[in-house]
C-alpha positions in Angstrom: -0.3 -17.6 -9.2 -3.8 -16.5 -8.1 -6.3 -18.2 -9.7 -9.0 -16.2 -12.2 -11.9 -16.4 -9.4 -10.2 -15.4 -7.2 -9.1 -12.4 -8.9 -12.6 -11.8 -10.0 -13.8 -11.7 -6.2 -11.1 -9.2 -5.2 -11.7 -6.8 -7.9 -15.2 -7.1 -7.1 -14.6 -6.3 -3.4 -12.7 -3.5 -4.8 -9.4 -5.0 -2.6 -7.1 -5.4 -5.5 -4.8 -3.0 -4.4 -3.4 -5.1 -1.4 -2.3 -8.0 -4.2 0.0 -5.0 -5.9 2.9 -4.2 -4.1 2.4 -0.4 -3.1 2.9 2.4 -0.9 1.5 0.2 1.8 3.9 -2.6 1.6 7.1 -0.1 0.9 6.4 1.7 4.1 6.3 -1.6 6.2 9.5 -2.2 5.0 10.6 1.3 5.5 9.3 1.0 9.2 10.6 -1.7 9.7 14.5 -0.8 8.4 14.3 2.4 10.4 13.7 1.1 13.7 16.9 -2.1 12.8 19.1 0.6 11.7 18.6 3.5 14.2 21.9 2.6 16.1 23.7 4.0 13.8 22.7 7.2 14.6 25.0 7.4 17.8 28.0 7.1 15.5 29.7 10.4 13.6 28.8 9.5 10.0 26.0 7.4 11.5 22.8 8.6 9.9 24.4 8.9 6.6 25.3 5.5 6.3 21.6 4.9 7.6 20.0 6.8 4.5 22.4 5.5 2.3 21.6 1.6 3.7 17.9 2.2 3.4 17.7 3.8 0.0 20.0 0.9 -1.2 17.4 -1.9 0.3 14.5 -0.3 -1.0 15.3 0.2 -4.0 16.8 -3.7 -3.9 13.2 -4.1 -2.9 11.3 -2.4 -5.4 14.0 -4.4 -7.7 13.3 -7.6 -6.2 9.2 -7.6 -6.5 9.7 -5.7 -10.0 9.5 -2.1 -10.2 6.2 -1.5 -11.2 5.4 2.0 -11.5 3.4 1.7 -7.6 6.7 0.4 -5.9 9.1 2.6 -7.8 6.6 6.0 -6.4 6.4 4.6 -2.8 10.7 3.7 -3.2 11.3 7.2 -4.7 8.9 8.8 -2.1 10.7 7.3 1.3 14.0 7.8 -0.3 13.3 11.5 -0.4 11.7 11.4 3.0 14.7 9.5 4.6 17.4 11.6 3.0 15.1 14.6 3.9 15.3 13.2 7.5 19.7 13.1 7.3 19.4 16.3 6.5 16.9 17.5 8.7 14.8 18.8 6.2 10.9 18.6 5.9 9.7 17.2 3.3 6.7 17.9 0.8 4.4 15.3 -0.5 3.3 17.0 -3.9 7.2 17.6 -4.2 8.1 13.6 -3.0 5.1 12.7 -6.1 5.9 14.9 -8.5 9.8 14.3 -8.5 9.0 10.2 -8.3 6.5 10.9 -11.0 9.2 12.4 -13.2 12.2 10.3 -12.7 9.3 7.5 -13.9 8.5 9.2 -16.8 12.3 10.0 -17.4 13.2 6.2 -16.9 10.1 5.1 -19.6 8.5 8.0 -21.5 5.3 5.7 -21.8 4.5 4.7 -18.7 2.5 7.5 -18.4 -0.2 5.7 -20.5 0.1 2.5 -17.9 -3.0 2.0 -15.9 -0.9 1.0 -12.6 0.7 4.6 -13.3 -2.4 6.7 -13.9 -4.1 4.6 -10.4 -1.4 4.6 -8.1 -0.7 8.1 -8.4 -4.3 9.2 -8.8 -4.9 7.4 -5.4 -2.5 9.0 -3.5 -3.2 12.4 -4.4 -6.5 11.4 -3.6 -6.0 10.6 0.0 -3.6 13.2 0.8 -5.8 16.0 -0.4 -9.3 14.7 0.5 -8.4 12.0 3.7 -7.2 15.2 5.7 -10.7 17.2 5.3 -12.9 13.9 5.8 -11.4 13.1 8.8 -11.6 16.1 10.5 -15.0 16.2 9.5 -16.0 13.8 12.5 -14.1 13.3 15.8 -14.0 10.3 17.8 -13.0 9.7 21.7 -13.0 5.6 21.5 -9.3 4.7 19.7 -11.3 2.0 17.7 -13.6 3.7 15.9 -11.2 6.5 15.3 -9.1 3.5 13.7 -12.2 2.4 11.6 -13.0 5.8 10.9 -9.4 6.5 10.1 -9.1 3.9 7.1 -12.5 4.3 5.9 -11.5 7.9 5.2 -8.3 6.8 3.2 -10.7 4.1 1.4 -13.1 6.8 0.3 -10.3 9.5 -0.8 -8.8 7.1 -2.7 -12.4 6.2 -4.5 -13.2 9.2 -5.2 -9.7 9.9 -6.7 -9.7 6.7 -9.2 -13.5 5.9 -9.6 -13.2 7.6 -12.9 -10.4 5.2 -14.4 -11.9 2.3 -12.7 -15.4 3.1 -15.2 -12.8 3.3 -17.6 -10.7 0.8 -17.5 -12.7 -2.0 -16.0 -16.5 -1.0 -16.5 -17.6 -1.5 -12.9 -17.7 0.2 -9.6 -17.2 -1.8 -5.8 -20.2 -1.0 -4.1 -18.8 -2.4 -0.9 -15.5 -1.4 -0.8 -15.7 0.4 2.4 -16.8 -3.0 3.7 -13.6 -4.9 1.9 -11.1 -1.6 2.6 -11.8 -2.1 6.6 -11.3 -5.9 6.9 -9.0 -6.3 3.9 -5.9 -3.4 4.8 -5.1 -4.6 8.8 -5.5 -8.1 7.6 -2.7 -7.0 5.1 -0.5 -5.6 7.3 -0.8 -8.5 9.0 0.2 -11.1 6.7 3.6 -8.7 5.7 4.1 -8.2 9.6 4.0 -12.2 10.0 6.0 -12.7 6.4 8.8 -10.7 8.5 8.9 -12.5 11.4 8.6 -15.9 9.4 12.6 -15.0 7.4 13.7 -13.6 11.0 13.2 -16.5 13.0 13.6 -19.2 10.5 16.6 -20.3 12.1 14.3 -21.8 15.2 11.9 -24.6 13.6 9.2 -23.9 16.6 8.7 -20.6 15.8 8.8 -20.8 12.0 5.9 -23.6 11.9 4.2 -21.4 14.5 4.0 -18.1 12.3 4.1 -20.5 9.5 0.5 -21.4 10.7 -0.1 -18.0 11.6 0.5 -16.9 8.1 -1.2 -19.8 6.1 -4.6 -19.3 8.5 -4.6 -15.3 7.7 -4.2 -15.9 4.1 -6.8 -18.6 3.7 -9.1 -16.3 6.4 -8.6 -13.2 3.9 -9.3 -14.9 0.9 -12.4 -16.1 1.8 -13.5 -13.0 3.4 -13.3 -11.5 -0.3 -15.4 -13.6 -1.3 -18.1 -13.9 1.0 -17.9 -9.7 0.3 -18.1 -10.2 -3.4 -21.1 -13.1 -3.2 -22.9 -10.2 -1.4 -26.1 -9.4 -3.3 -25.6 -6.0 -5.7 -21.7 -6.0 -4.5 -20.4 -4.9 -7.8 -22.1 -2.2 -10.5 -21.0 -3.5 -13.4 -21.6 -3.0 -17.2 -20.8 0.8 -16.9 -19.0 2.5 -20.0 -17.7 5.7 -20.6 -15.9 7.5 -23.0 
């Protein structure tokens, strides 16, 4: 229901990827499950149960908000993780992406040619081979600008990982996404974090209009922040085509 401008200015912040639910959005959930359901682990059968409970609701999940090919990797990928965890196995990430990959491909042969397919996975193999090396690249003592450092090395991996389909596919290149990525991901979390909390206390009309406000103020506040980033003078390179 976003409106075409509005569109326009996230993809020229080069924050589109916080309106398609992802990997980012999956794991809140999955956080968020683990911590409810970890009283089950005192009983026999307990974590059992618990894998089979949260494999159920996130794949209900990735159901529910359409199983695009981004939410069906990131439902795969903490399935494996939390059945991994039941049996007290380690996992892999190449093995979690390739074996989401292929139970994609074995669901719809074509998806492979989908441009939310070719991104999503390009991304994350971006930032878990290159995020690891550019962070350890610089080292800081202060927890914030470890933070800031922290996400603006995911926001580079994944750039450098997808540039190459994003001259592609949409003939421009963010300039500022660094910018976007470090406003635009905690004020994210945020809004999913306060989306919770809005169905669990829904029952107490003070506290739902109070994150109700919350919510509404951190929406309009992040919107407009992407477009003040995307009014910004050379923001976008655009016009760019390659074969």
């Amino acid at each position: 229901d976003l409106d075409k401008e509005l569109m326009t200015a996230y993809a020229g912040a080069g924050a589109t990827h916080v309106l398609a639910v992802s990997g980012l959005h999956v794991g809140i959930v999955y956080v968020i499950l683990n911590f409810l359901l970890k009283f089950l682990n005192r009983f026999k059968y307990g974590r059992y149960v618990r894998t089979i409970l949260l494999v159920s609701i996130l794949f209900s999940y990735a159901a529910l908000t359409g199983l695009s090919a981004s939410v069906f990797r990131a439902a795969t990928m903490f399935s494996f993780v939390a059945i991994g965890s039941a049996l007290n196995r380690n996992t892999n990430i190449f093995n979690t992406l390739a074996a989401s990959a292929f139970c994609l491909i074995l669901y719809e042969p074509m998806i492979i040619m989908q441009v939310g397919f070719q991104l999503s996975y390009a991304a994350v193999i971006g930032i878990v081979l290159i995020q690891p090396i550019l962070f350890n690249l610089f080292t800081f003592k202060n927890r914030l600008a470890d933070w800031a450092w922290s996400i603006s090395c995911v926001s580079i991996a994944a750039q450098i990982a997808t540039f190459p389909l994003g001259l592609l596919y949409f003939h421009q290149f963010p300039n500022l996404f660094l910018l976007s990525n470090l406003l635009v991901i905690p004020a994210a979390a945020g809004i999913l974090y306060l989306g919770f909390s809005l169905f669990l206390f829904s029952f107490c009309k003070p506290t739902l209009l109070f994150f109700g406000f919350l919510l509404k103020w951190l929406i309009s506040a992040l919107n407009q922040l992407v477009v003040w980033i995307e009014k910004i003078p050379y923001s976008v390179l655009s016009g760019i085509d390659i074969s």
